[in-house]
N, CA, C and O of each residue as an XYZ file, in Angstrom:
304
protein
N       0.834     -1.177      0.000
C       0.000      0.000      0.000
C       0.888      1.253      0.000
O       1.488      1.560      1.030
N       0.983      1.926     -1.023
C       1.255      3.395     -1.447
C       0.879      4.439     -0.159
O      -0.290      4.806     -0.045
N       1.705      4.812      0.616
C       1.583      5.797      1.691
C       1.467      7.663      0.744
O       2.188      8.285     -0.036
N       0.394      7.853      1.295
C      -0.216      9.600      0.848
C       0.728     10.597      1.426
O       0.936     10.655      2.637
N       1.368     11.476      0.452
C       1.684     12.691      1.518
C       0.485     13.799      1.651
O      -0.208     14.042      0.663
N       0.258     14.465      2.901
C       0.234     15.368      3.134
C       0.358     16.526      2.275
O       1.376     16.316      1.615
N      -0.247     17.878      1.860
C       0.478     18.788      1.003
C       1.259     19.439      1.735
O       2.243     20.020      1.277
N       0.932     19.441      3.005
C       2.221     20.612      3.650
C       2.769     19.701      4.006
O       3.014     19.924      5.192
N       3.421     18.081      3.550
C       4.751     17.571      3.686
C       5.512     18.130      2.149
O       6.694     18.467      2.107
N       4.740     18.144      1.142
C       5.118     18.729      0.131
C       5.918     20.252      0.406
O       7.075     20.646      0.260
N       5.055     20.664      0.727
C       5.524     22.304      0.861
C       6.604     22.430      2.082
O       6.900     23.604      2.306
N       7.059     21.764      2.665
C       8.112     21.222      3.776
C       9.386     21.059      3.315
O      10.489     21.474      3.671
N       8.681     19.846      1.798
C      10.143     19.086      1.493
C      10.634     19.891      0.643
O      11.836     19.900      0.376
N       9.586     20.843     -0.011
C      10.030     21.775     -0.955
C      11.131     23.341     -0.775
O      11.965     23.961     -1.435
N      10.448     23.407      0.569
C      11.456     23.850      1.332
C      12.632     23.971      1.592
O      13.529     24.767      1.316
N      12.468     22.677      2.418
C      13.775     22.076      2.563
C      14.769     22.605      1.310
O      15.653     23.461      1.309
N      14.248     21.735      0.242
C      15.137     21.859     -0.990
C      15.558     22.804     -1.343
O      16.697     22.999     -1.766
N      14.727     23.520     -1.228
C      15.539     25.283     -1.771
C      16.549     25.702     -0.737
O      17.477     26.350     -1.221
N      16.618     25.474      0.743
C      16.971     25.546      1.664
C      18.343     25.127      1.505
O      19.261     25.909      1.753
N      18.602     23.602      0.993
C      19.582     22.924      0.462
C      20.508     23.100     -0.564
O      21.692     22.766     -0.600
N      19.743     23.729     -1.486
C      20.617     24.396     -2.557
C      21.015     25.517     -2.420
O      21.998     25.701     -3.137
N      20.665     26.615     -1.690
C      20.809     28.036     -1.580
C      22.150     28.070     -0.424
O      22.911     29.021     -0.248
N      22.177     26.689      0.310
C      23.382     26.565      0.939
C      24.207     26.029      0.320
O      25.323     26.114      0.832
N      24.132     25.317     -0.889
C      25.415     25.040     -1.595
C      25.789     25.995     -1.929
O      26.905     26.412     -1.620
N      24.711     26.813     -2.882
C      25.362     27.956     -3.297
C      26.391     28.909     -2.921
O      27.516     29.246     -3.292
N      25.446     29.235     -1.934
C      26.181     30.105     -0.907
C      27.966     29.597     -0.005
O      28.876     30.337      0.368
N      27.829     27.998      0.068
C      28.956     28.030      0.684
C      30.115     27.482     -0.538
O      30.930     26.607     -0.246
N      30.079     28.079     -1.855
C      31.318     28.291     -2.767
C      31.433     29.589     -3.000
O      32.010     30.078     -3.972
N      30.786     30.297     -1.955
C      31.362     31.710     -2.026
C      32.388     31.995     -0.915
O      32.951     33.036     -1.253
N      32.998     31.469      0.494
C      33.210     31.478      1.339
C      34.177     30.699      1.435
O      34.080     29.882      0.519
N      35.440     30.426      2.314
C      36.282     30.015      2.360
C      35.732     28.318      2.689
O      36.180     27.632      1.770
N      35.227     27.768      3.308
C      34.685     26.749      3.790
C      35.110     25.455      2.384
O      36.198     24.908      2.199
N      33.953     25.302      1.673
C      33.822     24.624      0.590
C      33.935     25.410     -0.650
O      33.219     25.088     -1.598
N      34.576     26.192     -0.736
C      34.584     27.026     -2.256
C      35.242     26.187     -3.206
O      36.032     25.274     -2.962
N      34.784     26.642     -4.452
C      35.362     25.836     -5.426
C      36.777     26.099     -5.713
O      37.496     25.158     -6.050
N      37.476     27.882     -5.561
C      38.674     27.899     -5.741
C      39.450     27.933     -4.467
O      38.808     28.106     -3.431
N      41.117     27.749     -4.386
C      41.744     27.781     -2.834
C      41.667     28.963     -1.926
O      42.430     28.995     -0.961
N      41.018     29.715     -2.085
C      41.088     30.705     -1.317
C      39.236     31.633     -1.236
O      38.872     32.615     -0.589
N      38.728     31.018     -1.902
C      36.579     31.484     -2.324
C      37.049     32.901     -2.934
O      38.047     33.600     -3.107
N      35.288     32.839     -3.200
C      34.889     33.995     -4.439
C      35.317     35.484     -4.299
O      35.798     36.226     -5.155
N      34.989     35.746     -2.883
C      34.940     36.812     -2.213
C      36.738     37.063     -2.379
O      37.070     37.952     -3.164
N      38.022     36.172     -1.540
C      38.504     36.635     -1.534
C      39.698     36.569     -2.498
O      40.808     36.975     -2.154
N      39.494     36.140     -3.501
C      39.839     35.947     -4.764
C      39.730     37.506     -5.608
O      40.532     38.327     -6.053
N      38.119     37.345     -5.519
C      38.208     39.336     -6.071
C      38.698     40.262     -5.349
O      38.863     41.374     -5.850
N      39.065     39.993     -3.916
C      39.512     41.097     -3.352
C      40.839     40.910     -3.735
O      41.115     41.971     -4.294
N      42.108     39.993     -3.781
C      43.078     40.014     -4.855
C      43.454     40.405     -5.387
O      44.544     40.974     -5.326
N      42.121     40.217     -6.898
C      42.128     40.689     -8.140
C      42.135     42.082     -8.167
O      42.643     42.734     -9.080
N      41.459     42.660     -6.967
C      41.614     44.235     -7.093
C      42.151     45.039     -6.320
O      41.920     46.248     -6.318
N      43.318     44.159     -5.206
C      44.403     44.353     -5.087
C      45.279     44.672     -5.988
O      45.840     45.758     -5.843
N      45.614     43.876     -7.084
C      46.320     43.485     -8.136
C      45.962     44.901     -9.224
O      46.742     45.645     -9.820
N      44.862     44.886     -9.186
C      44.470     45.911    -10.286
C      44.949     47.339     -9.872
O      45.508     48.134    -10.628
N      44.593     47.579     -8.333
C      45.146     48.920     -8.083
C      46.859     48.899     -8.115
O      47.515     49.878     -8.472
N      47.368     47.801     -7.743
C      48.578     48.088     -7.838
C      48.864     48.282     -9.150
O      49.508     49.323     -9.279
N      48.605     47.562    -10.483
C      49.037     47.922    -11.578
C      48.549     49.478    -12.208
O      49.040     50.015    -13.201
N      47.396     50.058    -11.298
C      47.155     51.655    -11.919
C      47.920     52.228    -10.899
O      48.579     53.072    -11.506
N      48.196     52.279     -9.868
C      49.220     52.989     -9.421
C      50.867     52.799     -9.965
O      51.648     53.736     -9.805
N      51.218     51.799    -10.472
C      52.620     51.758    -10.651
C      52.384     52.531    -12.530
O      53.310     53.188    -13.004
N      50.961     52.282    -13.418
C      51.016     53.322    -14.398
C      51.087     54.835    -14.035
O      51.847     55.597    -14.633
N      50.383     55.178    -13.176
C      50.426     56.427    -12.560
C      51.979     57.230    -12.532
O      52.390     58.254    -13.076
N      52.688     56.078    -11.488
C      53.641     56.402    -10.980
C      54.805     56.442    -12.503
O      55.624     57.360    -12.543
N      54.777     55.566    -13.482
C      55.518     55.890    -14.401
C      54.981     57.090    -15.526
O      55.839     57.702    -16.164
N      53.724     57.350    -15.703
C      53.648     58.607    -16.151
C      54.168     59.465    -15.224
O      54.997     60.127    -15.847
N      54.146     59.876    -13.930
C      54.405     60.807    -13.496
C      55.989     61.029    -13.895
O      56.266     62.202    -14.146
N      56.658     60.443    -13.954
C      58.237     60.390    -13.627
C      58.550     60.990    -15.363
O      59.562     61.679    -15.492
N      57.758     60.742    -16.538
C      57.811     60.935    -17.929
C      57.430     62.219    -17.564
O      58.416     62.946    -17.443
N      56.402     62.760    -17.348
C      55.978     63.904    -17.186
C      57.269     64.962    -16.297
O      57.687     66.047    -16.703
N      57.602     64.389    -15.277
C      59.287     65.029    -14.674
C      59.966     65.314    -15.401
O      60.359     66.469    -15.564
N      60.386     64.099    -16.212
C      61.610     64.222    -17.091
C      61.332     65.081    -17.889
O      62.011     66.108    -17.855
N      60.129     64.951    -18.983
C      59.866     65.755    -20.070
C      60.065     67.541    -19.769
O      60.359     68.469    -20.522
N      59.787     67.479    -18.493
C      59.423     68.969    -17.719
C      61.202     69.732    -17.830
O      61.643     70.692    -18.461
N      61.770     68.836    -16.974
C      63.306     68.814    -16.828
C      63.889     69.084    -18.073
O      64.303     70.240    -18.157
N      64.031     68.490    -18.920
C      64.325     68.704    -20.615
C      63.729     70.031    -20.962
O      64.307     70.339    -22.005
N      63.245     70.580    -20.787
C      62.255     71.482    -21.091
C      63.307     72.972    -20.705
O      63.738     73.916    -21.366
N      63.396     72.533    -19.280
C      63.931     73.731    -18.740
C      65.644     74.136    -19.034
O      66.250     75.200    -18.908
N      66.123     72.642    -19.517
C      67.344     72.945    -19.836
C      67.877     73.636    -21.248
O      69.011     74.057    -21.476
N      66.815     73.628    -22.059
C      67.108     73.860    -23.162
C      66.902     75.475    -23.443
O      67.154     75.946    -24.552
C-alpha cells in the first residue's frame, strides 16, 4: 500500500530543498567549501588588489615621464 503525503509535507520538502541548494550555493562563495583555494569573495579582493597596484605603478611611471619631459624642457 502506497503511503499519501500530506500537502504541507510537500511544501516542507520543498522547502527544505531550496533551503539545500541556496546553501550550496552560498557556501562556494566562502572560504569553507569554495570551489577555488582561497573562495569567491577573496579571490576578487586580490584581483583588485592586483588591479590597483598595476594603476598605481602606471600612474607612478607617467608621473616620472611627465618630470623628465618637464626637466628637458627647462634645460634647453
Amino acid at each position: 500500500m502506497e503511503e499519501r503525503m500530506d500537502p504541507s509535507d510537500d511544501i516542507v520538502e520543498a522547502i527544505d530543498g531550496l533551503a539545500r541548494a541556496i546553501h550550496g550555493g552560498l557556501s562556494q562563495l566562502g572560504n569553507g567549501n569554495a570551489s577555488t583555494p582561497m573562495g569567491a569573495f577573496e579571490a576578487h579582493g586580490a584581483a583588485m588588489l592586483e588591479a590597483a597596484e598595476n594603476i598605481a605603478s602606471a600612474i607612478r611611471e607617467l608621473s616620472i615621464s611627465i618630470d623628465t619631459f618637464h626637466l628637458q624642457g627647462r634645460s634647453d
